[in-house]
Backbone bond lengths (Angstrom), bond angles and torsions (degrees), N, CA, C in turn:
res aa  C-N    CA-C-N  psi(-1)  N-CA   C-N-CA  omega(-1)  CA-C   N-CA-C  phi
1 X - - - 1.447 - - 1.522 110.10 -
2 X 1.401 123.29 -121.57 1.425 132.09 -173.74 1.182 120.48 -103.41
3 X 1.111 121.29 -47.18 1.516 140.48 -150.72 2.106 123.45 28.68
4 X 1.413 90.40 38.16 1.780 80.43 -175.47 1.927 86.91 -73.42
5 X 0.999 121.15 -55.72 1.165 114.22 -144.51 1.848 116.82 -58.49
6 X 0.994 105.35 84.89 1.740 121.11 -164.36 1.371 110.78 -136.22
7 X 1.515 112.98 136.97 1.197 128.46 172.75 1.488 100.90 -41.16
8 X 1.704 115.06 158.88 1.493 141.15 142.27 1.420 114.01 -84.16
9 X 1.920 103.80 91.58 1.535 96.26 -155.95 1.476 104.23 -63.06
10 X 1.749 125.89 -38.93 1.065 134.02 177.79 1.153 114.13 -20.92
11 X 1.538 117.91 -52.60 1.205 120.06 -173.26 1.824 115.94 -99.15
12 X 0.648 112.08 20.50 1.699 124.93 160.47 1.670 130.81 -136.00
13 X 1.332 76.51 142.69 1.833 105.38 -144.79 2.045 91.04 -56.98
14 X 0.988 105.21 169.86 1.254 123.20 -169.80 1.990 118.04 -80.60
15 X 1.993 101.88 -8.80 0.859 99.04 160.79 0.920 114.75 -106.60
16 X 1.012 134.43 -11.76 1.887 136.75 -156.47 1.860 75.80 -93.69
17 X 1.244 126.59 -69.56 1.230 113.37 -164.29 1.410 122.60 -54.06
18 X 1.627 116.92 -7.54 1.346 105.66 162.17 1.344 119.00 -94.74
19 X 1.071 112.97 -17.25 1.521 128.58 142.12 1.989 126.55 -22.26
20 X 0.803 96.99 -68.46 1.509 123.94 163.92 1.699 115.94 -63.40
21 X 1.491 102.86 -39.73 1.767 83.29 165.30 1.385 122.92 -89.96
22 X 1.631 103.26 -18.15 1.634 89.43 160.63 1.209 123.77 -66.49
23 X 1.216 132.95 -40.02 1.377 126.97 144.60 1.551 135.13 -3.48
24 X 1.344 90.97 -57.49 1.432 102.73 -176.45 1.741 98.82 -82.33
25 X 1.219 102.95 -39.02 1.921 106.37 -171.48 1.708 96.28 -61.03
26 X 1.372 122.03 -43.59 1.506 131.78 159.90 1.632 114.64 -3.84
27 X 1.454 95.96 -81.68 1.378 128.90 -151.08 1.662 96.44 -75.01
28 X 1.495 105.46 -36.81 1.458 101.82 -172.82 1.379 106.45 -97.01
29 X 1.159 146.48 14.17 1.312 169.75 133.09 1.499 103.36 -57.29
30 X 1.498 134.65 -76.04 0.832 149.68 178.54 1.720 106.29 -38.66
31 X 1.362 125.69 -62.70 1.558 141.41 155.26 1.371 104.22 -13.39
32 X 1.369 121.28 -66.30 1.231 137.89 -142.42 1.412 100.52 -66.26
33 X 1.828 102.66 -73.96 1.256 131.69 168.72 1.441 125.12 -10.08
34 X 1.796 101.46 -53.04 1.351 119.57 -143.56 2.100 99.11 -109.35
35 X 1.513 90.43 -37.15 1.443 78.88 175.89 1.842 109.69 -151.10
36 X 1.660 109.65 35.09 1.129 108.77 163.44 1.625 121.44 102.47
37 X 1.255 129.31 151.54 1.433 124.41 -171.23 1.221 113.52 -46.52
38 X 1.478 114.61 -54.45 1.675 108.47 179.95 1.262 140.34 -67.73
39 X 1.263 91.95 2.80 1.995 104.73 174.56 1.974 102.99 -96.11
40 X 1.202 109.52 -8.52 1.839 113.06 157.97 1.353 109.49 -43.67
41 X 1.511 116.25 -50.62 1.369 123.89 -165.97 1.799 105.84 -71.17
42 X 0.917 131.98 3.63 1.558 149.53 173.69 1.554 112.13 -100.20
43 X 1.388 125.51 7.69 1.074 116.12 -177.46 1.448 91.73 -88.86
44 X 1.652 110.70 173.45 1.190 151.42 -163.94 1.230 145.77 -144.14
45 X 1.186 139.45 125.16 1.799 118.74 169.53 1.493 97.19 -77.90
46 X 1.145 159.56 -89.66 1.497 155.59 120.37 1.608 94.27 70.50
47 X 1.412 126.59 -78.04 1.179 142.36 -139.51 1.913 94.04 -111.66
48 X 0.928 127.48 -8.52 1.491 140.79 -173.13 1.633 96.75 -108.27
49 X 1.688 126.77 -41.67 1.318 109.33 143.20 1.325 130.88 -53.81
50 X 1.012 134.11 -39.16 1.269 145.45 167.95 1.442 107.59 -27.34
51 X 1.869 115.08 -77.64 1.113 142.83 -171.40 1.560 97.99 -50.26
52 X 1.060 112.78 -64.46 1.775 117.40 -173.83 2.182 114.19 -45.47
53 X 1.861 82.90 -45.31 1.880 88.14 169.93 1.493 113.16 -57.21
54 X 1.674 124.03 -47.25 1.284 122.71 171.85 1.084 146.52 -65.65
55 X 1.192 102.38 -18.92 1.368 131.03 150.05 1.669 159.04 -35.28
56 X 1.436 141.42 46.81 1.500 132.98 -165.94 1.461 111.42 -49.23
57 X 1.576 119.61 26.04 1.949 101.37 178.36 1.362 102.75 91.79
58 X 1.270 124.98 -163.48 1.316 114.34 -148.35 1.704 101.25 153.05
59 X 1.226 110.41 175.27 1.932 125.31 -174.66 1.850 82.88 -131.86
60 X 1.496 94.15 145.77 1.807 93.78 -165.87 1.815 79.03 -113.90
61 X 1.303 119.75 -179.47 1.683 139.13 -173.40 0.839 85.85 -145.51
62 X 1.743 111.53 144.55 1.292 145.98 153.22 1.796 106.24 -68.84
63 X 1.544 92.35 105.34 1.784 84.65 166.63 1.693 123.19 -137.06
64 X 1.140 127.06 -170.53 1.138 127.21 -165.94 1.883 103.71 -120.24
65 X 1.295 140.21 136.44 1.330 124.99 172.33 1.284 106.88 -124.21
66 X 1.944 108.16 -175.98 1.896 103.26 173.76 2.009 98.33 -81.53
67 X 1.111 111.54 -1.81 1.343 99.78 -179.01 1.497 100.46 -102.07
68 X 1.026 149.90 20.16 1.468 156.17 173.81 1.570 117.74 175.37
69 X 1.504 117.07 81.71 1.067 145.10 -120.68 1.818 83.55 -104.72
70 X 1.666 111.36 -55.51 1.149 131.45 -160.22 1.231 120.71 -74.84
71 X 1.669 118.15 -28.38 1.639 117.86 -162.27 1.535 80.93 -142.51
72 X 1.256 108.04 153.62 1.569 123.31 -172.17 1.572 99.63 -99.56
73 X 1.097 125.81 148.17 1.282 125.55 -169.21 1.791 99.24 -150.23
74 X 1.625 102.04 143.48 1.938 107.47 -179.38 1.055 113.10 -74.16
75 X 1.684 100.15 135.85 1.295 110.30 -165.24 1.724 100.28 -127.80
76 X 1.226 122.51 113.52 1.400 120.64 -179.26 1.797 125.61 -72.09
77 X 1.465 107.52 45.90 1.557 114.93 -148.61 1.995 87.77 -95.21
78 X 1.763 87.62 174.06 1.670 103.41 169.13 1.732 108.01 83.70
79 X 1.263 124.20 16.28 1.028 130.81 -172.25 1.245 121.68 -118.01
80 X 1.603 128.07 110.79 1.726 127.69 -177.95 1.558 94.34 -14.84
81 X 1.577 129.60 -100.85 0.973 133.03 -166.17 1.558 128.71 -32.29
82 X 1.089 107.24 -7.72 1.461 112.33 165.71 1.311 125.33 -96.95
83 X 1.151 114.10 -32.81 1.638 121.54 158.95 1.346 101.69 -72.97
84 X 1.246 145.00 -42.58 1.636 116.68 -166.51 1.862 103.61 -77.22
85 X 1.538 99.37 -9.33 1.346 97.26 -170.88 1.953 105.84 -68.06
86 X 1.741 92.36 -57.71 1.413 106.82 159.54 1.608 119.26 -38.28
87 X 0.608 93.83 -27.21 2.105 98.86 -166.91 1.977 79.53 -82.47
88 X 1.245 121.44 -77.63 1.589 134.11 -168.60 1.776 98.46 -30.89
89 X 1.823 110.13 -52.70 1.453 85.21 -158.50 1.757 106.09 -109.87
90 X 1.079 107.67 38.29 1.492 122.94 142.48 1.009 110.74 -78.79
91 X 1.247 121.13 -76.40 1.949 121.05 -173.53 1.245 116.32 -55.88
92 X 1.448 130.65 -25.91 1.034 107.67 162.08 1.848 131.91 -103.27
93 X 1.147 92.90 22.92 1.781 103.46 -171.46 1.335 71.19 -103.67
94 X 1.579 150.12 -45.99 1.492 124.50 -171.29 1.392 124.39 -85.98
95 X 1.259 107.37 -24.72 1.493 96.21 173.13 1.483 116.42 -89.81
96 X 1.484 120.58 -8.56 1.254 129.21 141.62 1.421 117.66 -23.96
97 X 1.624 101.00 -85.03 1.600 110.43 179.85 0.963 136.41 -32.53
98 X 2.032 89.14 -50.55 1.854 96.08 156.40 1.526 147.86 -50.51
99 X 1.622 97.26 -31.75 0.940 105.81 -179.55 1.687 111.69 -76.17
100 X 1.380 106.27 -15.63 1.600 87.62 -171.57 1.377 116.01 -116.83
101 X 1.624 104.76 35.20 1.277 119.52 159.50 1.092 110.93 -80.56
102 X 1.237 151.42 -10.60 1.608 149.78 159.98 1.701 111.01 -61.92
103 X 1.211 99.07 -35.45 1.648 101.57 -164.07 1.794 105.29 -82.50
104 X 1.709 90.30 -16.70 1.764 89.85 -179.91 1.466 128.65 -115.99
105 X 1.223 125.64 137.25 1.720 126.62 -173.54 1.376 96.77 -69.80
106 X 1.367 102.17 161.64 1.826 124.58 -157.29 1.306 102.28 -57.13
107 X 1.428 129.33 -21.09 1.320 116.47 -173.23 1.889 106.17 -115.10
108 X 1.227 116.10 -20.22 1.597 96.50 160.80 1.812 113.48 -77.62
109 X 1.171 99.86 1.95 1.503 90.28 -163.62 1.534 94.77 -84.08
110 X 1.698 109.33 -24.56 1.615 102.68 -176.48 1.367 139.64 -11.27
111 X 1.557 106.14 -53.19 1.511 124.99 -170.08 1.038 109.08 -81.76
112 X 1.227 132.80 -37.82 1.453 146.46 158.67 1.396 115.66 -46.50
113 X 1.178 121.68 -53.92 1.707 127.13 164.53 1.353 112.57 -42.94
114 X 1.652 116.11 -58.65 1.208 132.25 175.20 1.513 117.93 -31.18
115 X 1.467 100.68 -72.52 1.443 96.71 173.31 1.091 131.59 -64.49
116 X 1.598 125.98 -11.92 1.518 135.93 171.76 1.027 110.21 -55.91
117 X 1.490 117.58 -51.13 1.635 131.71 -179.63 1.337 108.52 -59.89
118 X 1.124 101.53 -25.03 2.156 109.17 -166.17 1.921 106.14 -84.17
119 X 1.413 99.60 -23.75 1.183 101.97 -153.40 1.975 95.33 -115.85
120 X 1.344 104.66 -10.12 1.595 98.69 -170.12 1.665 122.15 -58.33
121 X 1.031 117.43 -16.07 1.426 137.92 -154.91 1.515 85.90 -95.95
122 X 1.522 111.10 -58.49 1.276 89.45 179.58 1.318 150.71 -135.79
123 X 1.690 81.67 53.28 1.521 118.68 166.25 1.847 104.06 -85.47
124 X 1.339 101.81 -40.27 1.665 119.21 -177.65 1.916 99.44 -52.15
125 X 1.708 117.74 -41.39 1.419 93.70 -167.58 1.462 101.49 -108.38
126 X 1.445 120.93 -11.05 1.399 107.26 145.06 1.171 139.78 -36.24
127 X 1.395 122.16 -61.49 1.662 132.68 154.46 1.489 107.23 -27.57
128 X 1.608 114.05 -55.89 1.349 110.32 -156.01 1.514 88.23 -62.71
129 X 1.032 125.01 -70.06 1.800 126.87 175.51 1.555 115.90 -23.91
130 X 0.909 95.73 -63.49 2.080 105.76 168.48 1.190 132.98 -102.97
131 X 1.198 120.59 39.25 1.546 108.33 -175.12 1.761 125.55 -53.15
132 X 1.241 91.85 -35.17 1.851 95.22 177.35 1.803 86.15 -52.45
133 X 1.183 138.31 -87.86 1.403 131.50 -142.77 1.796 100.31 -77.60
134 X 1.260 134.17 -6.05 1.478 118.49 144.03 1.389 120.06 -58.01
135 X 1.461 106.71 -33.93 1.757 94.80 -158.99 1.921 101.93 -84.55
136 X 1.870 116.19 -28.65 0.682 109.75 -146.15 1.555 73.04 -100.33
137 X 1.529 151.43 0.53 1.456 137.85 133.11 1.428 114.82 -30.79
138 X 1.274 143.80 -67.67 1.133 165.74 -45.33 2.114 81.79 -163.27
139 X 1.797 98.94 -79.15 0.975 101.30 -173.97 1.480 137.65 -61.11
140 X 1.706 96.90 -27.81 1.451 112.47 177.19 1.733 112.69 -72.67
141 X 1.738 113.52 -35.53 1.284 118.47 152.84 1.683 124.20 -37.62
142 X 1.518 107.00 -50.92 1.300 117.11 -169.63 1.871 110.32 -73.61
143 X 1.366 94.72 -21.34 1.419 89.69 171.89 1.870 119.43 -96.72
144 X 1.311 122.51 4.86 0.980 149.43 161.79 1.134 112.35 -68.79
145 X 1.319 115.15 -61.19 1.667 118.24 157.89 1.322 119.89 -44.95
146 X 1.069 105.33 -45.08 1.854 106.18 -172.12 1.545 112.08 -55.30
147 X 1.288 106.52 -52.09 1.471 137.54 -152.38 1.880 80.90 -81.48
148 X 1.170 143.79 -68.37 1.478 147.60 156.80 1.519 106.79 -11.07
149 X 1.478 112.65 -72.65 1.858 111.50 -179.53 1.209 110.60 -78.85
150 X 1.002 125.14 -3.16 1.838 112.48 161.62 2.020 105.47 -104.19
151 X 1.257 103.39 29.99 1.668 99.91 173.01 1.488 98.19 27.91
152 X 1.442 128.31 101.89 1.321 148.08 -156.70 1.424 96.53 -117.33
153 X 0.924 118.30 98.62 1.824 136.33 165.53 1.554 132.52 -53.58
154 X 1.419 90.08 -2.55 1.677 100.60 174.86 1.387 109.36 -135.41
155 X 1.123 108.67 150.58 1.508 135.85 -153.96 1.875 119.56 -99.53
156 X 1.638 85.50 -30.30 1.708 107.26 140.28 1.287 155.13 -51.11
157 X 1.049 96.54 -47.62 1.618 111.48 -176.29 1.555 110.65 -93.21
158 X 1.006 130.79 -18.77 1.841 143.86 179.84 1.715 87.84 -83.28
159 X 1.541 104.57 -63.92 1.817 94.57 -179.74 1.314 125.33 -56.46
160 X 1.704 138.52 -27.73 1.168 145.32 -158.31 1.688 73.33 -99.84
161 X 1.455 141.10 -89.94 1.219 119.47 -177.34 1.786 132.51 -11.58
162 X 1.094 105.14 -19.86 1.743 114.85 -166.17 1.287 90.14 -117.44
163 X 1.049 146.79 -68.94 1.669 157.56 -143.46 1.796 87.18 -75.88
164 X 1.274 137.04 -49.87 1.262 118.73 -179.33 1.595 122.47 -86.92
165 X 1.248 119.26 2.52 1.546 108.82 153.66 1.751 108.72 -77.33
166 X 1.709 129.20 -4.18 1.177 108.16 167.72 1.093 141.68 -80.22
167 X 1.541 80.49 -41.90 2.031 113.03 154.02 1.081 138.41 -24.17
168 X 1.815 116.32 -54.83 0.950 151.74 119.09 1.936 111.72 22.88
169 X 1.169 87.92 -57.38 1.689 91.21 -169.45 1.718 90.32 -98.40
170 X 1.170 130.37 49.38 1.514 117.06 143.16 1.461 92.23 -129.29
171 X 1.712 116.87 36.71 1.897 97.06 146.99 1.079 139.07 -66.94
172 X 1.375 119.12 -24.10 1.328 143.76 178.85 1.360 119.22 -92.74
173 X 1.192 129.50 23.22 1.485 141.50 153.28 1.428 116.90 -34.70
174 X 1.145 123.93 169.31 1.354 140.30 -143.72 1.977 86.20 -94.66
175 X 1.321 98.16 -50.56 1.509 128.78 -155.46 1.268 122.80 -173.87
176 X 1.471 127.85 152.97 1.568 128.77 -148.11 1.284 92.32 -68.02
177 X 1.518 130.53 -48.53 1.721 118.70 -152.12 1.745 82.96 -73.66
178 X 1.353 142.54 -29.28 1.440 105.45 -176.08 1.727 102.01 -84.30
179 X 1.409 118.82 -69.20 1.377 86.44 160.08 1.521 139.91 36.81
180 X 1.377 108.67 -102.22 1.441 138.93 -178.87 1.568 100.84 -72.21
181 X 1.106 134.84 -17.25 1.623 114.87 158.91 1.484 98.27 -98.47
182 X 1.538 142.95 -51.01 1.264 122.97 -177.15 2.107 110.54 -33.03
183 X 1.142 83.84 -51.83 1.769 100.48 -164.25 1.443 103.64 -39.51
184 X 1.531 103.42 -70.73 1.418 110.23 166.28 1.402 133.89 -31.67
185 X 1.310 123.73 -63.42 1.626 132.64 174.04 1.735 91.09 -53.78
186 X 1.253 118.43 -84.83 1.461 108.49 177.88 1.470 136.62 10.08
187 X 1.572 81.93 -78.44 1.619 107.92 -179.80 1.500 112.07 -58.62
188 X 1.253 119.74 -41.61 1.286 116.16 168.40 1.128 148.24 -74.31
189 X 1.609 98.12 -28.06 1.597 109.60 166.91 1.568 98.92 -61.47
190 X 1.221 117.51 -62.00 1.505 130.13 -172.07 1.843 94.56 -41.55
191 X 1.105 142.76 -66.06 1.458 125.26 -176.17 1.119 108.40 -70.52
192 X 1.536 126.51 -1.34 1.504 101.92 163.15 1.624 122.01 -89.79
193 X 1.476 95.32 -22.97 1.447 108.87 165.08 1.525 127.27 -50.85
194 X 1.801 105.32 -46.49 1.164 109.33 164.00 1.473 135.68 -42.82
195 X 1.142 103.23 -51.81 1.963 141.84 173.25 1.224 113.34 -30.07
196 X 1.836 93.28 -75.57 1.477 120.66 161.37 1.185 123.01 -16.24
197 X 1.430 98.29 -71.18 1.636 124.74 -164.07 1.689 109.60 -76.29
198 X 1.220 115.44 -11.41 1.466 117.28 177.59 1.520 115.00 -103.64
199 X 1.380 108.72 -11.45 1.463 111.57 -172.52 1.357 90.61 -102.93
200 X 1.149 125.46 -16.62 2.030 112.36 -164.68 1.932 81.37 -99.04
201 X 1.065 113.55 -37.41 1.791 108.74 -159.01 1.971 91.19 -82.52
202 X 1.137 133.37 8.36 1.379 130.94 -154.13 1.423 101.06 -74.87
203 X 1.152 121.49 -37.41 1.840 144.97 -176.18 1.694 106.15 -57.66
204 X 1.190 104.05 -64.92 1.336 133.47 -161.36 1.670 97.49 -68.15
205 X 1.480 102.91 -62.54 1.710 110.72 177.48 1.330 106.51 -30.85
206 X 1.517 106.11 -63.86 1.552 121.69 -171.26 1.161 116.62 -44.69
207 X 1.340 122.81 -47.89 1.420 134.71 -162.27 1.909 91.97 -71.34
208 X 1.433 114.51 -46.59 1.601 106.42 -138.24 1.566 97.98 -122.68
209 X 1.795 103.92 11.42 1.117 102.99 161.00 1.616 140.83 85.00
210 X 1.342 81.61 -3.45 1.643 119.13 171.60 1.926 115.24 -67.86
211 X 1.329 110.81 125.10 1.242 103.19 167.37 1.439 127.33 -55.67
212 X 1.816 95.10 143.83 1.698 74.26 -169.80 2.234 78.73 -158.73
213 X 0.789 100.63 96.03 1.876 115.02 -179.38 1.655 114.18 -28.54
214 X 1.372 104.08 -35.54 1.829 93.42 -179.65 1.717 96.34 -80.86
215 X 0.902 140.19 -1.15 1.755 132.68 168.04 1.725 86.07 -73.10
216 X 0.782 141.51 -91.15 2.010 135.63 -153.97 1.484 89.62 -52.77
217 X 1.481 128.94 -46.96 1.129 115.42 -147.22 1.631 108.79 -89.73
218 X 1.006 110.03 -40.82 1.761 107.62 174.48 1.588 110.15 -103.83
219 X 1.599 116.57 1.15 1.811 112.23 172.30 1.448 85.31 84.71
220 X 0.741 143.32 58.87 1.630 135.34 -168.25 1.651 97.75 -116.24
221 X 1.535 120.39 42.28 1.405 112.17 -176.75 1.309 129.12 -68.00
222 X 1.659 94.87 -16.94 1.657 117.20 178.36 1.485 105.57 -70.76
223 X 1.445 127.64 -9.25 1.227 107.32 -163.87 1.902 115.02 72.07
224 X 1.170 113.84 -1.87 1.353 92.42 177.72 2.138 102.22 -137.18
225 X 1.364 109.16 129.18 1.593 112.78 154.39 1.048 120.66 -20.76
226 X 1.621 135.12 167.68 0.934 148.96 172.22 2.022 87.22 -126.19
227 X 1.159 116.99 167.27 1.759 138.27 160.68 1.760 93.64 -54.71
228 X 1.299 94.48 -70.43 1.744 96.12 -167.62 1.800 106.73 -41.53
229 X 1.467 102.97 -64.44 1.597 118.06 -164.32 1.922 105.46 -60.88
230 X 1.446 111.41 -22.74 1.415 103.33 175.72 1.713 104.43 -102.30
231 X 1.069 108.58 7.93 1.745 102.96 167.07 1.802 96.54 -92.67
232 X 1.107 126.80 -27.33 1.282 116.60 -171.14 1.527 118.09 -67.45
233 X 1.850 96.42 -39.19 1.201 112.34 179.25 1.463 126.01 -67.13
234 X 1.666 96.31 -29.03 1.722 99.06 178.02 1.605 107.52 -72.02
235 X 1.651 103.95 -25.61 1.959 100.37 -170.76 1.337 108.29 -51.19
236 X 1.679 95.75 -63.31 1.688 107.54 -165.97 2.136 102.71 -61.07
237 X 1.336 110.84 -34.90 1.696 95.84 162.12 1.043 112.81 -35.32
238 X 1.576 112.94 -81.17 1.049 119.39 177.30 1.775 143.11 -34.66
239 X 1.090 108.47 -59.68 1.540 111.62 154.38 1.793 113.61 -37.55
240 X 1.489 107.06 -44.35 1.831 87.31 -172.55 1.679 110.40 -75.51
241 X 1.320 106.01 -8.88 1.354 115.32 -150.25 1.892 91.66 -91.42
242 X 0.909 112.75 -42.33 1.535 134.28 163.26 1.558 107.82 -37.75
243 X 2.080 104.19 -72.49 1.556 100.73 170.97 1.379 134.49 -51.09
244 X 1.724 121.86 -30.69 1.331 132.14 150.94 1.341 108.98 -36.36
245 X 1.294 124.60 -83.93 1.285 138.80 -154.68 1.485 96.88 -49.54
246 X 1.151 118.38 -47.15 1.914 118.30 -173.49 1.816 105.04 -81.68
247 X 0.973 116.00 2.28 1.353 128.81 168.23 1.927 106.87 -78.48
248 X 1.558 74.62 -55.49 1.821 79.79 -164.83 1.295 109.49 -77.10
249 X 1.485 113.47 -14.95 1.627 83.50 165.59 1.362 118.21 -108.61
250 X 1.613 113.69 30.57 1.649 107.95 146.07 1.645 115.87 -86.12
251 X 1.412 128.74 13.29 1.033 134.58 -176.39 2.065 106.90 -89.85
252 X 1.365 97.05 116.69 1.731 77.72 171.91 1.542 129.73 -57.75
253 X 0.991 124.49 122.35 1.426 146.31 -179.31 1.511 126.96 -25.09
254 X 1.078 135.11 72.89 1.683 136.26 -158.73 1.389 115.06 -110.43
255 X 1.115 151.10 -138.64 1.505 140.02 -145.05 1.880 89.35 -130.91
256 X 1.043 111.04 -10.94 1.337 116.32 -172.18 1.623 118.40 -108.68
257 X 1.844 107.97 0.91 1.141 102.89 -162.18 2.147 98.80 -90.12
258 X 1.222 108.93 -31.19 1.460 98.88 167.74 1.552 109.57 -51.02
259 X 1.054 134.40 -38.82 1.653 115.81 -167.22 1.125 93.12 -93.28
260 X 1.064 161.24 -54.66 1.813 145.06 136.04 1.283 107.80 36.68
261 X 1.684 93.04 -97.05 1.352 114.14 -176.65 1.515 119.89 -59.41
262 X 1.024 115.16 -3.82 1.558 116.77 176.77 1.562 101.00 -103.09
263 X 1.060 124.58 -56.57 2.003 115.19 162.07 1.440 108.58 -26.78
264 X 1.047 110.83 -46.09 2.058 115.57 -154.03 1.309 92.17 -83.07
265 X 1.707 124.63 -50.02 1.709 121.83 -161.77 1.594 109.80 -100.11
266 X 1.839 105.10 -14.68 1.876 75.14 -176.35 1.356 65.99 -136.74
267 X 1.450 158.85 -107.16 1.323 136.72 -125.37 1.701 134.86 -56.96
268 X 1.173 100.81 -9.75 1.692 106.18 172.07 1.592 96.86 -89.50
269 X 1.193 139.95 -27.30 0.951 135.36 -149.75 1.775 92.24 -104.71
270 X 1.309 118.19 -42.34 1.575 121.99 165.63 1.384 107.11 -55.25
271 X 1.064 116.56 -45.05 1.554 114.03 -179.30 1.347 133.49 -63.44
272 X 1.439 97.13 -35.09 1.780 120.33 -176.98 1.880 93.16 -83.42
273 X 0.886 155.71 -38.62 1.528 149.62 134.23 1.675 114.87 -33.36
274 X 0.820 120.33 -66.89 1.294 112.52 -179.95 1.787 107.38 -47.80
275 X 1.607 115.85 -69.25 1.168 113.27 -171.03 1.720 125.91 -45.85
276 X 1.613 111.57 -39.01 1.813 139.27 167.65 1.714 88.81 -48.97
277 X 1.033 117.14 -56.72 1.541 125.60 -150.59 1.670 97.76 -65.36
278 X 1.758 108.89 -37.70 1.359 95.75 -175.40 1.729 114.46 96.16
279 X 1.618 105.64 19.28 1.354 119.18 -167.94 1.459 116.84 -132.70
280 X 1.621 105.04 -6.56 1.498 113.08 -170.11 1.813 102.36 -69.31
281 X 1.072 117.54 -43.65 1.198 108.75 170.91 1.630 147.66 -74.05
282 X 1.341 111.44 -8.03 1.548 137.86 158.82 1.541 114.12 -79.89
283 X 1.287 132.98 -6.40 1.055 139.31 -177.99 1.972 116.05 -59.33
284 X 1.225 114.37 116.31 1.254 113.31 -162.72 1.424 110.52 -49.20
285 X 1.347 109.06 -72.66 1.414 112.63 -172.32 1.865 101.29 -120.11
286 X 1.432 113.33 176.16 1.520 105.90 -165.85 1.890 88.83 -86.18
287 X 0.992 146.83 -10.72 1.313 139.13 -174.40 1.362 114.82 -109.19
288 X 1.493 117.74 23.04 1.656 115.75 168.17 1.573 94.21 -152.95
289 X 1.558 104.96 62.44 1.655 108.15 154.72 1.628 95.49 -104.87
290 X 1.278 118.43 -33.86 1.828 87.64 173.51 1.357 113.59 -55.16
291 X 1.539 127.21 -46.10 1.570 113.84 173.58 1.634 118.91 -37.78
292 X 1.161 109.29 -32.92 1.202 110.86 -176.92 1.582 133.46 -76.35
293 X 1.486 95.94 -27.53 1.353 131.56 165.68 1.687 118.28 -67.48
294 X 1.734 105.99 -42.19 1.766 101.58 163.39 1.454 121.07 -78.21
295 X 1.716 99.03 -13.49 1.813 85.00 -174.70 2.163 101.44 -94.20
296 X 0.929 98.40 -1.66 1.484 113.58 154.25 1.542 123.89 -55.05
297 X 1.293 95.53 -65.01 1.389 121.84 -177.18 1.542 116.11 -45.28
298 X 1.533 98.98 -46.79 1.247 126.49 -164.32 1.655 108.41 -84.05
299 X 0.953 100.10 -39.95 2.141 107.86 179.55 1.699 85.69 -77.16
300 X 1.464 167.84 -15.52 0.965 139.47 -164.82 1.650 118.44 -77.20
């Protein structure tokens, strides 16, 4: 999938951040469990936020994996919210795939096929588990498409299309007032995800011809920003990233809400700089883009 949505490890403490990989060990635990080794490869930070929003906390296990075979490491597994998380990013890592078999000729699409086949079985009992958020995957995709073959000139309507299949998964709330803050944070991360993903892929689109909304919307035929056109883009980031944050702290307060609030205030916001900057993708390893972010800081 994406993975912007990730802590600023810099700025989180050394427990909370092990905190957060059980989280992630969670979700990909949860994968395993629910529909087999090859749905591991579907994990996410993206979808591991997810799990943490659905979440009241939890008792983590000492376990062992094929990716750390030798030393047992906490794993926040066995928890409702981790299976619906698992259930969420099956259906949408496959109808994903699907979807971006249109955008690719028979032989880039290969790998993409691959995992369709890898993953069909258990995308099939996911659905059965969720069908409300398969179908309403499905449709919000299909209107993504639409909005794609009519070269869609706004930068809005492709994100509110994407941002509410994330949403989506706070139907199953406890109760409306959580509900109505899950929905919210959701929805917003999800259009920032969108954002993200259109400003870092903007190059590439250009070249290979792929729709991609800031070309109609900022003239961006060159493939490249202007200062003006990527200050616009960081505002409106910013603004959703803002409505999250005032979301989450109508959420009552649980063991998960510091790394929360650190996704929403310093890693979406590290991320959305890096990607403008034209650096999100040179990044050595995924746990030293804040380094990358102070030596940024520092050349300004």
């Amino acid at each position: 999938m994406y993975g912007y949505v990730r802590p600023d490890r810099g700025m989180l403490p050394g427990r909370e951040y092990q905190q957060f990989r059980a989280a992630y060990c969670g979700l990909c635990e949860a994968l395993r469990r629910r529909y087999g080794p090859a749905a591991r490869f579907a994990v996410n930070y993206d979808f591991t936020f997810m799990a943490m929003v659905l979440s009241r906390g939890g008792c983590s296990q000492w376990r062992r994996c094929p990716a750390h075979p030798l030393k047992k490491r906490p794993c926040a597994c066995g928890s409702p919210a981790m299976d619906a998380a698992a259930d969420f990013t099956v259906i949408l890592a496959w109808r994903k795939l699907k979807d971006s078999l249109k955008d690719d000729g028979f032989f880039r699409s290969l790998p993409s096929r691959a995992a369709m086949l890898l993953l069909r079985r258990a995308f099939r009992r996911a659905s059965e588990r969720r069908p409300a958020f398969s179908d309403n995957t499905r449709l919000c995709l299909e209107e993504l498409s639409r909005l794609e073959r009519e070269k869609c000139d706004s930068l809005d309507r492709p994100a509110d299309a994407f941002a509410r299949i994330l949403s989506f998964a706070a139907e199953d709330a406890e109760n409306e007032g959580e509900r109505r803050i899950q929905k919210e944070i959701f929805y917003h991360v999800g259009r920032c995800v969108y954002i993200l993903d259109a400003a870092d892929d903007l190059e590439k689109d250009v070249r290979t011809g792929n729709y991609n909304p800031l070309v109609f919307r900022m003239n961006a035929a060159d493939g490249h920003l202007s200062d003006a056109e990527k200050e616009t883009i960081r505002t409106t980031l910013l603004l959703s990233q803002r409505s999250a944050a005032a979301a989450l702290a109508l959420r009552l307060p649980d063991v998960w809400q510091p790394i929360l609030e650190n996704i929403i205030t310093c890693g979406l916001p590290g991320v959305t700089r890096l990607v403008l900057a034209g650096k999100w993708r040179d990044r050595k390893k995924e746990d030293r883009y804040p380094d990358i972010l102070k030596q940024e800081e520092e050349n300004r």
